[in-house]
C-alpha angles and dihedrals in degrees: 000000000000115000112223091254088056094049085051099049088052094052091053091050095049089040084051092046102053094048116103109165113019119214101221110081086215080068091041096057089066120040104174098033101049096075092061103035092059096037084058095040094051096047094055081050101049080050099038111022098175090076082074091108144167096214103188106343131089097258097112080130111050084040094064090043091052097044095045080043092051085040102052107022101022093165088060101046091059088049092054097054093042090044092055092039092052103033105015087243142080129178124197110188107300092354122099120188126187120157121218123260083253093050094050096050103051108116109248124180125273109220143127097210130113087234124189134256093270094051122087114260118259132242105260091055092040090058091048104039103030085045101066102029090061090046085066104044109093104193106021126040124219110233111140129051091237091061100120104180106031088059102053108107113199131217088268099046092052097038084060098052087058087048102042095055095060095209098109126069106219127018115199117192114175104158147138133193111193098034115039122229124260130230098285091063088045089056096056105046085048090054095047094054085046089065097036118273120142101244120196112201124210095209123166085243090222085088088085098050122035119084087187110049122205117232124280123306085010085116121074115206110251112143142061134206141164115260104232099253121219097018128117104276102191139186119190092354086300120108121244097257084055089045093050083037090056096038088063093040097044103021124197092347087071094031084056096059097036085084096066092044116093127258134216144186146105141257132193113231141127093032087304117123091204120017112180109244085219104042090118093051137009131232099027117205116226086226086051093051095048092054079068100037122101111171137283136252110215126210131204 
């Protein structure tokens, strides 16, 4: 009885297998080394999808869609990347991706490792996630990891991937992008990552980085990442089933003074399974955090 690891591992042998000519030209440059290095890089990511990462480039979007795909539907997740490495082109239910000739010839790295932020991404993630976000784009093609604008993926946008796939039962998109989203918005999305869904934050990712934070509406929303589901979410030291308990019992007295209390809680993003909400700056106020919060998309 084959395990579904081992199911996996042998799909990526027999897909490598079959490959002559690649159509990335990352793949291309060098001819004896690409097969392993894949085959190694795809099996740290079906066991660890949050390595699935953007590194420097704009791809938050297409990286949360590709770590709740190789999660969830891991099978289908190793048939996408071979399809587009042997025929340019992948479709997952409704969604057709085919990179364009420039895309597929930037030179990504080829490399195995986890990396870090700084480094350039890697090939593997370059593939999955460049790939479909230049599918998308309709006037400018996405084919260098600097590209900035070309790169940003919005709510809808987002939102339509998950749709479009038809693998997940129920798609949830509340956010904004100019204003960001209060407290109720926040407590739903907390509680649906409590209980298992995949959530998929819009932050102004400045949160994570600035000690000193500029006033309200001052942070634009620019950045996705994963809530850590299943862990203690908390708000003034209560978990979030207390703090929506306490908000029916004791009404806006206590609502008032949630603003001022700390909040905690993780994200994955940038190849880290559980990235602190307030590592640039503790404690972190919940009033603080919401200047930066613009909504959730929740998958089931």
């Amino acid at each position: 009885m084959f395990t579904n690891k081992e199911m996996l591992a042998g799909v990526i042998r027999k897909r490598l297998d079959g490959i002559g000519t690649p159509k990335f030209k990352c793949l291309l440059d060098h001819p004896s080394q690409w097969k392993g290095v894949i085959k190694a890089a795809l099996e740290m990511r079906l066991d660890s999808p949050w390595l699935i990462r953007q590194a420097r480039s704009s791809l938050c979007g297409p990286t949360v869609f590709m770590q709740v795909l190789a999660e969830k539907c891991p099978a289908i997740y190793v048939t996408y990347i071979f399809d587009l490495i042997e025929h340019g082109k992948a479709t997952i239910g409704g969604l057709h991706i085919k990179p364009s000739r420039s895309c597929m010839n930037w030179h990504a790295r080829l490399s195995n490792g986890a990396g870090s932020a700084m480094d350039p991404i890697e090939a593997v993630d370059w593939i999955a996630l460049a790939s479909l976000r230049d599918s998308e784009n309709s006037l400018f093609n996405y084919d260098q990891e600097s590209d900035q604008f070309a790169g940003i993926t919005l709510p809808g946008g987002l939102e339509s991937w998950f749709k479009k796939v038809d693998l997940f039962r129920t798609v949830d998109r509340k956010t904004n992008i100019v204003f960001d989203k209060g407290l109720n918005n926040f407590l739903r999305a907390a509680s649906a990552a409590q209980s298992g869904s995949k959530v998929c934050l819009f932050l102004g990712s400045k949160v994570f980085s600035l000690e000193h934070f500029p006033g309200k509406g001052k942070v634009p929303a620019d950045h996705w990442a994963i809530m850590a589901e299943r862990e203690n979410i908390t708000i003034g030291g209560d978990s979030i089933p207390m703090v929506i308990n306490k908000l029916n019992t004791e009404g806006e007295k206590y609502r008032d003074g949630l603003y001022d209390k700390r909040v905690r809680f993780s994200c994955q993003t940038w190849g880290i399974k559980a990235y602190p909400i307030d590592i640039a700056r503790k404690p972190l106020a919940l009033s603080e955090f919401l200047d930066f919060y613009y909504g959730f998309i929740i998958v089931r």
